[in-house]
MARLUMNU-346895 format. One record per residue: residue in three letters; x, z, y of N, C-alpha, C in turn. Coordinates in nm, 4 decimals, decimal comma. Layout:
<atoms>
+------+----------+----------+----------+----------+----------+----------+----------+----------+----------+
| resn |     n.px |     n.pz |     n.py |    ca.px |    ca.pz |    ca.py |     c.px |     c.pz |     c.py |
+------+----------+----------+----------+----------+----------+----------+----------+----------+----------+
|  ala |        X |        Z |        Y |        X |        Z |        Y |        X |        Z |        Y |
...
+------+----------+----------+----------+----------+----------+----------+----------+----------+----------+
</atoms>
This chain:
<atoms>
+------+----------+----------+----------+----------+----------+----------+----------+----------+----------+
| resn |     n.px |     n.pz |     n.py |    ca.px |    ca.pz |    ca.py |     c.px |     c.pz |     c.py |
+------+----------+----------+----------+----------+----------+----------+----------+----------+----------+
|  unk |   5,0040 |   0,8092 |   3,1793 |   4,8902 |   0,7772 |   3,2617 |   4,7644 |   0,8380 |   3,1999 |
|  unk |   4,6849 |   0,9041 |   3,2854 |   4,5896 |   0,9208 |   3,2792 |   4,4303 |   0,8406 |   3,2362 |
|  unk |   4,3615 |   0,8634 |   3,1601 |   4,2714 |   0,7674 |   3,0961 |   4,1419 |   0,7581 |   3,2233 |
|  unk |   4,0937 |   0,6834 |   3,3299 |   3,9986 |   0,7213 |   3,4438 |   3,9009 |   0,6352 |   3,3734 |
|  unk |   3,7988 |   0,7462 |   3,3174 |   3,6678 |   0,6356 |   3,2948 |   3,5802 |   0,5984 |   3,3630 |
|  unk |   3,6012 |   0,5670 |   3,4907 |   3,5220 |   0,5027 |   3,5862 |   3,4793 |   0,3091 |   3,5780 |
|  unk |   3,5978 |   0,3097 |   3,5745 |   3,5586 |   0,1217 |   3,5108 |   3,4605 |   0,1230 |   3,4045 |
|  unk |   3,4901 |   0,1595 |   3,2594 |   3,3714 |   0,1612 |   3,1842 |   3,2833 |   0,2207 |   3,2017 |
|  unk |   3,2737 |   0,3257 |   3,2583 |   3,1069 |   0,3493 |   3,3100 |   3,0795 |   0,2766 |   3,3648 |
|  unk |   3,1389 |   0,2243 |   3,4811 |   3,0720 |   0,1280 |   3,5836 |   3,0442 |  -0,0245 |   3,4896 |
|  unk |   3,0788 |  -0,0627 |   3,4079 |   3,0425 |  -0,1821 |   3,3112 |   2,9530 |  -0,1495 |   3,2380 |
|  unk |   2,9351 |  -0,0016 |   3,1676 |   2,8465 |   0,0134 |   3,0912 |   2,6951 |   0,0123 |   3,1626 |
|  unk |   2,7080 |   0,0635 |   3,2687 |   2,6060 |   0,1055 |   3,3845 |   2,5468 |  -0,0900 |   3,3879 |
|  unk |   2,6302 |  -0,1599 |   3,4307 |   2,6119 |  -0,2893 |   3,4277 |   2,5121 |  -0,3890 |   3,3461 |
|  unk |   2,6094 |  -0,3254 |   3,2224 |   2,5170 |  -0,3808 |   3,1101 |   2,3747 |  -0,3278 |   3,1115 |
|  unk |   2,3436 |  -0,2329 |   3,0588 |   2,2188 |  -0,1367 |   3,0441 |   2,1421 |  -0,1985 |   3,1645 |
|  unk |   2,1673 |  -0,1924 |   3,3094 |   2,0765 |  -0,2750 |   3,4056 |   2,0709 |  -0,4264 |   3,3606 |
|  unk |   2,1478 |  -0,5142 |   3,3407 |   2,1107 |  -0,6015 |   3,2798 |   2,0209 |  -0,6376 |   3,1836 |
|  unk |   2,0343 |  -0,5346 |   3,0437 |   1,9466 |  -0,5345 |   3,0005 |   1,8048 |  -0,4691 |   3,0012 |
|  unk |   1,8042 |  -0,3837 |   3,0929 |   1,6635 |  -0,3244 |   3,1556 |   1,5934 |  -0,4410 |   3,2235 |
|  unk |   1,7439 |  -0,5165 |   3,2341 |   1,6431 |  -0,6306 |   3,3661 |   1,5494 |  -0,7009 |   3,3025 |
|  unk |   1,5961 |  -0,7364 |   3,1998 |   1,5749 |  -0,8452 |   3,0624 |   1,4411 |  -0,7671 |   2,9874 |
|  unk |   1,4114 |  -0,6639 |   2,9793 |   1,2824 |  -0,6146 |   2,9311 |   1,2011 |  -0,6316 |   3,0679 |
|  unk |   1,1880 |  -0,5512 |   3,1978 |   1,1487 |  -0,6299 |   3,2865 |   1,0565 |  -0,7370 |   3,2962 |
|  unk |   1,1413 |  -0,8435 |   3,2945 |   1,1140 |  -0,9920 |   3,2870 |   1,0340 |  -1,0266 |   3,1579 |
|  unk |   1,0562 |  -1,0039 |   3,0181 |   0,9670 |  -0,9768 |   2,9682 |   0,8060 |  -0,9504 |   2,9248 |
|  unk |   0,8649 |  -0,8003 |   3,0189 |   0,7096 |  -0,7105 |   3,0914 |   0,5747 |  -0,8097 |   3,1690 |
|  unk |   0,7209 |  -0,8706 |   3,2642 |   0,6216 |  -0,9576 |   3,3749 |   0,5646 |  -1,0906 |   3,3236 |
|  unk |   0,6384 |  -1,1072 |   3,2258 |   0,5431 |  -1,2224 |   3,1435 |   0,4595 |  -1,1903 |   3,0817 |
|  unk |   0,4227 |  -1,1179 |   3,0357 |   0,3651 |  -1,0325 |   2,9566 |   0,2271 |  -1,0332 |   3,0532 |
|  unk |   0,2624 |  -0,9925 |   3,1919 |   0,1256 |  -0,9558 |   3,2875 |   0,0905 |  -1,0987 |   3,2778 |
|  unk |   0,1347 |  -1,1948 |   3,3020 |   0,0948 |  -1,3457 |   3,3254 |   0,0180 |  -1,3952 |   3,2239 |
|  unk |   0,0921 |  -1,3732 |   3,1145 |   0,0026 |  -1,4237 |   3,0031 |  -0,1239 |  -1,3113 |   2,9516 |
|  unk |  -0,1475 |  -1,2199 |   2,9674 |  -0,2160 |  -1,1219 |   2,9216 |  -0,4147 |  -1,2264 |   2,9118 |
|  unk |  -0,3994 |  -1,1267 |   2,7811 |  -0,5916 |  -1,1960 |   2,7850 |  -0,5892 |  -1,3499 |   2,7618 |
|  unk |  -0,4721 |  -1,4344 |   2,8522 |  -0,5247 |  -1,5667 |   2,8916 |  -0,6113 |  -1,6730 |   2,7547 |
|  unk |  -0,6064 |  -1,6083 |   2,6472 |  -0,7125 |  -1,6607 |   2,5685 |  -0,8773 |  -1,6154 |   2,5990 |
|  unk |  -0,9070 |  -1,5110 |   2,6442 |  -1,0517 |  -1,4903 |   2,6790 |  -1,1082 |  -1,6323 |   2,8024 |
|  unk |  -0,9990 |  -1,6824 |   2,8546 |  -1,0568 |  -1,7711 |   2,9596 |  -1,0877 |  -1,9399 |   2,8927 |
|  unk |  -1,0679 |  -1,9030 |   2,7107 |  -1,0747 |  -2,0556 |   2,6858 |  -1,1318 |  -2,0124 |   2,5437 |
|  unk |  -1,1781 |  -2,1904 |   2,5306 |  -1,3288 |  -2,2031 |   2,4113 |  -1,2281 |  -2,1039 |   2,3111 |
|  unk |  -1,2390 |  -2,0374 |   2,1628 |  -1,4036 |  -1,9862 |   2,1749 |  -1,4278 |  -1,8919 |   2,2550 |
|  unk |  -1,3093 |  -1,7808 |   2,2925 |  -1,3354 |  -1,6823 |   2,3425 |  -1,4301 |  -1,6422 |   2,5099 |
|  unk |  -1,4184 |  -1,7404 |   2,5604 |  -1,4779 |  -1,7292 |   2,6832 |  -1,6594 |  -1,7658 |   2,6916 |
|  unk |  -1,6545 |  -1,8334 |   2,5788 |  -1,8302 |  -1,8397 |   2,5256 |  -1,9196 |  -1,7506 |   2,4958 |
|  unk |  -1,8140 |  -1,6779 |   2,3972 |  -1,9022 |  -1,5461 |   2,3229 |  -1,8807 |  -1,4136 |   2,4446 |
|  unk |  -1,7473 |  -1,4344 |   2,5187 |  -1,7915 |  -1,2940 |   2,6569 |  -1,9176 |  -1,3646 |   2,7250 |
|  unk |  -1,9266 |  -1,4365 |   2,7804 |  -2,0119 |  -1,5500 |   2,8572 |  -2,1603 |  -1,4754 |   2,8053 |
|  unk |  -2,1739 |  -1,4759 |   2,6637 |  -2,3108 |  -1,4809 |   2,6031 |  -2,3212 |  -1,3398 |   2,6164 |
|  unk |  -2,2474 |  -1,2601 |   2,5528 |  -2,2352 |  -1,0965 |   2,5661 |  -2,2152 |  -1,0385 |   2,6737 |
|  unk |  -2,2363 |  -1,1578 |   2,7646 |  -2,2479 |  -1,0105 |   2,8842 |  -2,1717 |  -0,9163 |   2,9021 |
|  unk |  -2,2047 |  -0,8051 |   3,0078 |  -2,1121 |  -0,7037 |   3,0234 |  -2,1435 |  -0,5888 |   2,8981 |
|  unk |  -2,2438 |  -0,6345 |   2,8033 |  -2,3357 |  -0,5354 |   2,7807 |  -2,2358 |  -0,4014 |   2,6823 |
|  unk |  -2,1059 |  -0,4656 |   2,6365 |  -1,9998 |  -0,4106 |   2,6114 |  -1,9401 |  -0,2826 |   2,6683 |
|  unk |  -1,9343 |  -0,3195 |   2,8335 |  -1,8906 |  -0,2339 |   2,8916 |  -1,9695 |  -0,0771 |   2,9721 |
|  unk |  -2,0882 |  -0,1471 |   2,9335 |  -2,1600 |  -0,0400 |   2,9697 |  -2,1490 |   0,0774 |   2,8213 |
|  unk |  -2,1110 |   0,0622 |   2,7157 |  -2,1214 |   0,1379 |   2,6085 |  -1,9594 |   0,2387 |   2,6260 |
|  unk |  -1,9979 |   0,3873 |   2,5578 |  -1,8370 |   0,4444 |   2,5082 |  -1,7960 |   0,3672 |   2,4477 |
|  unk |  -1,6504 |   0,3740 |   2,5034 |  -1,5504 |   0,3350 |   2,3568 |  -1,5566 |   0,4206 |   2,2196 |
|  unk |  -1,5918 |   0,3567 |   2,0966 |  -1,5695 |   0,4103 |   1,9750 |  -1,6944 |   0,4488 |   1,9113 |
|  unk |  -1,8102 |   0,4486 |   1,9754 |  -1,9085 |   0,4565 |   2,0343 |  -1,9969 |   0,3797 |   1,8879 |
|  unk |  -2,0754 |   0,4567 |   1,7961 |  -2,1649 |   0,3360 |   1,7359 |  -2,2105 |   0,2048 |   1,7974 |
|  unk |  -2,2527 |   0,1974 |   1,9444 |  -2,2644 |   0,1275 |   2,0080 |  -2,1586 |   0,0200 |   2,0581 |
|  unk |  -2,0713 |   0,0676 |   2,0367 |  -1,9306 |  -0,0245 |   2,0907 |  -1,8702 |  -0,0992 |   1,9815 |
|  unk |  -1,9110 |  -0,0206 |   1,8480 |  -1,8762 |  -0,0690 |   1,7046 |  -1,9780 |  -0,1902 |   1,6960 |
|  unk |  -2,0885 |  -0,1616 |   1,7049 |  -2,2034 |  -0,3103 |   1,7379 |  -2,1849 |  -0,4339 |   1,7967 |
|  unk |  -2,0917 |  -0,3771 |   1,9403 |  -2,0751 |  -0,5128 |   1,9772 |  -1,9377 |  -0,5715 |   1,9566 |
|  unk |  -1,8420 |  -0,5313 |   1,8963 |  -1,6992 |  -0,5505 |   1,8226 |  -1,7426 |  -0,6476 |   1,7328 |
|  unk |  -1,8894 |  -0,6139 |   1,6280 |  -1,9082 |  -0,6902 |   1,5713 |  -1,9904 |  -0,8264 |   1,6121 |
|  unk |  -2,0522 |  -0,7906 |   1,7055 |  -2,1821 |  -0,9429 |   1,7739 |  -2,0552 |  -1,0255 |   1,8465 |
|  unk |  -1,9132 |  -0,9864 |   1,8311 |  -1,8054 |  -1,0460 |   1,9181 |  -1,7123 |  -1,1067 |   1,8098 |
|  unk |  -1,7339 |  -1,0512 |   1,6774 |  -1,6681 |  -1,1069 |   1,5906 |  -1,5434 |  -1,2021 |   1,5398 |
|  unk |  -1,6178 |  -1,3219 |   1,5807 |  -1,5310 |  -1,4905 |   1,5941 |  -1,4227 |  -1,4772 |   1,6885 |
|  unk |  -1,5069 |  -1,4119 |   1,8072 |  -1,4198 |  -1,4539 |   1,9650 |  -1,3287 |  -1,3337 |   1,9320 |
|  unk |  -1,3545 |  -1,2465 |   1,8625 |  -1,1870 |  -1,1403 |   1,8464 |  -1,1005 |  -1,1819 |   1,7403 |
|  unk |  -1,1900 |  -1,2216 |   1,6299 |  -1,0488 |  -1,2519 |   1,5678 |  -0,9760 |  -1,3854 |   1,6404 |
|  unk |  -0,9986 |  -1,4856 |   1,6823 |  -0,9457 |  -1,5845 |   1,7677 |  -0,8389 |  -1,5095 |   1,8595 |
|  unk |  -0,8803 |  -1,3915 |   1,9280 |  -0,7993 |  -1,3256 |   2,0210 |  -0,7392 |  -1,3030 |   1,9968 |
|  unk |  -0,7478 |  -1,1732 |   1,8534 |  -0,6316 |  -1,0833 |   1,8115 |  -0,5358 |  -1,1955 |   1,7150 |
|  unk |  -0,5663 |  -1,3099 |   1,6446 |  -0,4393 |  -1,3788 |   1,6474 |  -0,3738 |  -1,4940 |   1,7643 |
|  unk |  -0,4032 |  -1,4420 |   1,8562 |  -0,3343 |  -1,5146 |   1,9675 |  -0,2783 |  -1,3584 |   2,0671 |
|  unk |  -0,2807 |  -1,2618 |   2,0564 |  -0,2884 |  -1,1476 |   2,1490 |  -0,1681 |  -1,0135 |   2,0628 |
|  unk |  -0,0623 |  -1,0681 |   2,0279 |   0,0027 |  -0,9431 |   1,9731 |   0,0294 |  -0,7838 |   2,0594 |
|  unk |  -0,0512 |  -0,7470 |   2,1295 |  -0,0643 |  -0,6281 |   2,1955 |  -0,1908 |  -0,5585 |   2,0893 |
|  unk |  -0,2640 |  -0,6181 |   2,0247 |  -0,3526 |  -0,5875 |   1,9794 |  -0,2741 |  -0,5850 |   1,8122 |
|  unk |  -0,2919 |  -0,4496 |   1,7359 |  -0,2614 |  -0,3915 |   1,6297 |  -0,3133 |  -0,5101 |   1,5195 |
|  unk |  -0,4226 |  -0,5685 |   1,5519 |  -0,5139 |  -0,6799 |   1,4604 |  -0,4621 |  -0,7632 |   1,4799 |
|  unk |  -0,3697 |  -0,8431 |   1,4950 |  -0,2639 |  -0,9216 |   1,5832 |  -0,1676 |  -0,9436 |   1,3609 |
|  unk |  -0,1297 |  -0,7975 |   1,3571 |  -0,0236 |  -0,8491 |   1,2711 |  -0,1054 |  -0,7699 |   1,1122 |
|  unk |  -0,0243 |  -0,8493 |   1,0169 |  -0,1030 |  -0,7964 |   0,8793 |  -0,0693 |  -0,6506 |   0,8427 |
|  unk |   0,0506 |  -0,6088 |   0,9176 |   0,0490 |  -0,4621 |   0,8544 |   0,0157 |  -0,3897 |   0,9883 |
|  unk |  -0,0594 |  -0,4069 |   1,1233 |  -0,1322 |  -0,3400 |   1,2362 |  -0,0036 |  -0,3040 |   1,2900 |
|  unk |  -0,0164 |  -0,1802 |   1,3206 |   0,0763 |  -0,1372 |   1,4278 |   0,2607 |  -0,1070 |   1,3773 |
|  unk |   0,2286 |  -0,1397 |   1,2368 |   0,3864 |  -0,1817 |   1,2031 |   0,4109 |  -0,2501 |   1,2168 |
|  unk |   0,4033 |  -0,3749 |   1,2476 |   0,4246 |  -0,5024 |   1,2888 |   0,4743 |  -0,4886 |   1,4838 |
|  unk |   0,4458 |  -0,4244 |   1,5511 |   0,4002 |  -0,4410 |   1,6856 |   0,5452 |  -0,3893 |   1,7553 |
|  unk |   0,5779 |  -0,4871 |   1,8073 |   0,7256 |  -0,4406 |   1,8831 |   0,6945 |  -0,2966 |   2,0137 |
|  unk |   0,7801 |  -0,2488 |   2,0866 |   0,7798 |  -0,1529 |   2,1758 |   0,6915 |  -0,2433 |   2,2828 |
|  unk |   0,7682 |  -0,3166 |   2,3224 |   0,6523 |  -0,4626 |   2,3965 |   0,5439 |  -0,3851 |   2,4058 |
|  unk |   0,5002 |  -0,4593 |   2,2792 |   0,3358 |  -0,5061 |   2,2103 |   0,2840 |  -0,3568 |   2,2475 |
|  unk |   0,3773 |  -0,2211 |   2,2231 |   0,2602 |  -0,1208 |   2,2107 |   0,2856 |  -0,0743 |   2,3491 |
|  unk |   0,3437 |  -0,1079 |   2,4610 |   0,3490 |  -0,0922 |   2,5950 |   0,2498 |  -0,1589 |   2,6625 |
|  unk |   0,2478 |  -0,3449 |   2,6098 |   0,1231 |  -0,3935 |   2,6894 |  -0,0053 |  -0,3099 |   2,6269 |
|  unk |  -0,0089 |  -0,2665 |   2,4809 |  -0,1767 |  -0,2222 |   2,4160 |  -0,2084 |  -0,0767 |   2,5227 |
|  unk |  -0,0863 |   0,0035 |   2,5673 |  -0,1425 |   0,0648 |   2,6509 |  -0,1445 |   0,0586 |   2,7301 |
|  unk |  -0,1680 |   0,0087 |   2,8135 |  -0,1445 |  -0,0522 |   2,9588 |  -0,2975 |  -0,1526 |   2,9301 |
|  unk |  -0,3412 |  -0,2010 |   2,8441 |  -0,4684 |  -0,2623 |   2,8062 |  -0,5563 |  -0,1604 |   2,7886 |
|  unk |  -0,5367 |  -0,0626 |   2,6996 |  -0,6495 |   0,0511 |   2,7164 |  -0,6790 |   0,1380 |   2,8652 |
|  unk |  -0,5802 |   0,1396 |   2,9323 |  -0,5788 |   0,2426 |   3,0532 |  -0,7010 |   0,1044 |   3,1548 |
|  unk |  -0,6655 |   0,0115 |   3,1333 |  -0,7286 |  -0,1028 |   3,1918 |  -0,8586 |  -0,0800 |   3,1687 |
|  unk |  -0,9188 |  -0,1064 |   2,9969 |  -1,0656 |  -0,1260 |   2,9859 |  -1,0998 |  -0,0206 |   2,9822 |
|  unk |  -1,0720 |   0,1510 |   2,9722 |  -1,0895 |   0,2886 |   2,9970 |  -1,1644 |   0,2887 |   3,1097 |
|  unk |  -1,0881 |   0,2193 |   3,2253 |  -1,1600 |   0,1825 |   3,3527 |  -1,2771 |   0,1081 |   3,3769 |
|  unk |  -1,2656 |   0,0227 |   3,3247 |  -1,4243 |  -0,0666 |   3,3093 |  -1,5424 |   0,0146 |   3,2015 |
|  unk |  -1,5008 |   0,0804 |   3,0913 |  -1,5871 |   0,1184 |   2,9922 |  -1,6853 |   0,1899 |   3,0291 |
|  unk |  -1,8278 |   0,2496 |   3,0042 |  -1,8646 |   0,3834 |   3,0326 |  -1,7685 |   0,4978 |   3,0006 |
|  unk |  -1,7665 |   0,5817 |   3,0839 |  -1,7384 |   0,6811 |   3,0351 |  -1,5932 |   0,7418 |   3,1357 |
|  unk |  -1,5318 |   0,6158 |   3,1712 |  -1,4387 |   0,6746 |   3,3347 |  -1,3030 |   0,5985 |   3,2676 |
|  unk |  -1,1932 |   0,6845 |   3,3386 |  -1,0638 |   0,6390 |   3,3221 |  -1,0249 |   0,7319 |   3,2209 |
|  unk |  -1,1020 |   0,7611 |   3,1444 |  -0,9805 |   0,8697 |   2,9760 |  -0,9216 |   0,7497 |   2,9229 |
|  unk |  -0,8017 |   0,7309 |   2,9114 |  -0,6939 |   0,6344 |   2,8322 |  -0,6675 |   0,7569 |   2,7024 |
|  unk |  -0,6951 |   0,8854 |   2,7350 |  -0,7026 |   0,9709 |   2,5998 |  -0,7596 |   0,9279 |   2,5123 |
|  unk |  -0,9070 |   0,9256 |   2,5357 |  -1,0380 |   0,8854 |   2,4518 |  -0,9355 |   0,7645 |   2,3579 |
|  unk |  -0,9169 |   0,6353 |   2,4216 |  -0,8468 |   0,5349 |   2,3700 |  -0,7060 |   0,5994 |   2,2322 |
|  unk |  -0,6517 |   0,6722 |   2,2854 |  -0,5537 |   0,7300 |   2,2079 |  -0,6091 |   0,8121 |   2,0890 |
|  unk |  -0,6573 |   0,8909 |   2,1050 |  -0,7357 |   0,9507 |   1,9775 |  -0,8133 |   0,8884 |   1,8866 |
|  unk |  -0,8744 |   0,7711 |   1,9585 |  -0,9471 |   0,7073 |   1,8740 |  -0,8587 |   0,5813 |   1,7332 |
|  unk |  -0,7265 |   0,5457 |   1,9021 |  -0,6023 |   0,4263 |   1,8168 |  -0,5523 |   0,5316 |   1,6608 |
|  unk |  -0,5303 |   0,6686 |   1,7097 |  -0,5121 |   0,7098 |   1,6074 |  -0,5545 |   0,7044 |   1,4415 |
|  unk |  -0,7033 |   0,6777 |   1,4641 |  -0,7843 |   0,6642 |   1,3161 |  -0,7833 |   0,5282 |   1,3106 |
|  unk |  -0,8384 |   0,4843 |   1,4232 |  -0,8789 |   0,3564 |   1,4315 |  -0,7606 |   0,2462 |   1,3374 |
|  unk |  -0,6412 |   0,2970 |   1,4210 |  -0,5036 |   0,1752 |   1,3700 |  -0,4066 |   0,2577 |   1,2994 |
|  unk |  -0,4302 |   0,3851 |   1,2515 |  -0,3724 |   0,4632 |   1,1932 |  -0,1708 |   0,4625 |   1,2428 |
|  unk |  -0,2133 |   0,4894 |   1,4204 |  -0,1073 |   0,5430 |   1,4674 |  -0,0197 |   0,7179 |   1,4443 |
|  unk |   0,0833 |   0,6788 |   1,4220 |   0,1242 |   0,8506 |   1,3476 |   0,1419 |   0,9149 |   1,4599 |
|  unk |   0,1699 |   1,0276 |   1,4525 |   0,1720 |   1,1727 |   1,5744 |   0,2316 |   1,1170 |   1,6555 |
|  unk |   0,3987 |   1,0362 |   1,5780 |   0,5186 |   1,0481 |   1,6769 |   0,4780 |   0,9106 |   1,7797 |
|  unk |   0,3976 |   0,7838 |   1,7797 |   0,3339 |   0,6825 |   1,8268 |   0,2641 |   0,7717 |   1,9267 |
|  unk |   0,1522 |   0,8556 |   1,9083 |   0,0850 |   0,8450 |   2,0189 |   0,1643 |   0,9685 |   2,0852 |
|  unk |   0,2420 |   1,0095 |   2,0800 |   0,3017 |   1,1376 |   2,1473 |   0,4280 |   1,0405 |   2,2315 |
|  unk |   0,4802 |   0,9384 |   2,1696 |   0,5718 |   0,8317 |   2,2248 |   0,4497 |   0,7872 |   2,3553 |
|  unk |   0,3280 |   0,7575 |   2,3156 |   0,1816 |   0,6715 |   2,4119 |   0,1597 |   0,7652 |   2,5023 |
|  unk |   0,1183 |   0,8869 |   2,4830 |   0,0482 |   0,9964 |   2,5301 |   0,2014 |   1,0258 |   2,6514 |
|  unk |   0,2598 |   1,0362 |   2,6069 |   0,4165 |   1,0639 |   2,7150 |   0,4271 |   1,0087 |   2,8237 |
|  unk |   0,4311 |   0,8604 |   2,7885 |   0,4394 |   0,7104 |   2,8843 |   0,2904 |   0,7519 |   2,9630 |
|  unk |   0,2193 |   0,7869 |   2,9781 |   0,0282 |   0,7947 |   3,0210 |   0,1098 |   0,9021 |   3,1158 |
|  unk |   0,1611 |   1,0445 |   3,0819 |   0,1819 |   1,1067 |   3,1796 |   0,2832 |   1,1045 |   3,2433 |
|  unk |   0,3808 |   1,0222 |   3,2179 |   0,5049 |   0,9875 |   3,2848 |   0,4089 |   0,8699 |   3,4022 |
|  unk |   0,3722 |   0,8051 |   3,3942 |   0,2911 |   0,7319 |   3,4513 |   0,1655 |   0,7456 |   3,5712 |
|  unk |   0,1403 |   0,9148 |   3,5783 |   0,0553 |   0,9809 |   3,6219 |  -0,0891 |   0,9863 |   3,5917 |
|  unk |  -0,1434 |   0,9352 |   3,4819 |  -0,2723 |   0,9295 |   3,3974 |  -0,3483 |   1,0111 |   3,3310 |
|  unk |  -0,2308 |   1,0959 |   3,3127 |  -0,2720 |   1,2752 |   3,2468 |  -0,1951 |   1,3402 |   3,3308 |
|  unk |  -0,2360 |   1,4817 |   3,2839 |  -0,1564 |   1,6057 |   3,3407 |  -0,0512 |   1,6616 |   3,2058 |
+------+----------+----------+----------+----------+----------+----------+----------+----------+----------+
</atoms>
């Protein structure tokens, strides 16, 4: 008899959707919970007080570095409640599951949009680079997902 590998593909095929499903689901929790600390004490005080005045500045921006800091309290509160954010874990972006660095970009392409300066999710990437000392193969893994995504060319 002949060996027909159609059954195990078709199981393997099985599995793998299963577990695609299972990141998925994940993902979508992920949208649910996202931020939901900015909407409670401390963090929702100090946006409250600061204004948009954030978003009117570049990202990376001496100016944007200013108010990172007049935001201080209310980020570190965030970034240990917010593991999408590199400040999240003690060794930054070694710490940060595929997850974590899927929602962080999917968070930059977000505030890219609100920031001065338009929708560059690049700007964001070049900067994660120094900033969180992401290596080539990270943002070329980031930079990929952006144009698989239709965000770049």
């Amino acid at each position: 008899m002949i060996y027909d590998s159609e059954v195990d593909t078709r199981l393997h095929i099985d599995r793998v959707r299963f577990l695609l499903s299972k990141c998925a689901i994940n993902l979508l929790e992920r949208g649910v919970k996202h931020d939901a600390s900015k909407l409670e004490p401390p963090e929702k005080a100090a946006f409250d007080l600061a204004g948009d005045r954030h978003l009117a500045v570049t990202y990376g921006s001496e100016e944007y570095l200013a108010s990172l800091a007049e935001l201080e309290t209310a980020l570190d509160h965030h970034y240990a409640h917010n593991a999408h954010h590199p400040q999240h874990y003690p060794n930054g972006i070694n710490g940060m599951s595929l997850f974590d660095l899927l929602e962080m970009l999917m968070d930059w392409k977000a505030t890219a949009e609100r920031h001065a300066g338009g929708t560059d999710v690049v700007r964001f990437l070049e900067i994660g680079r120094t900033r969180f000392g992401l290596s080539d193969q990270v943002v070329a893994i980031l930079t990929n997902t952006a144009k698989e995504l239709g965000w770049m060319p």
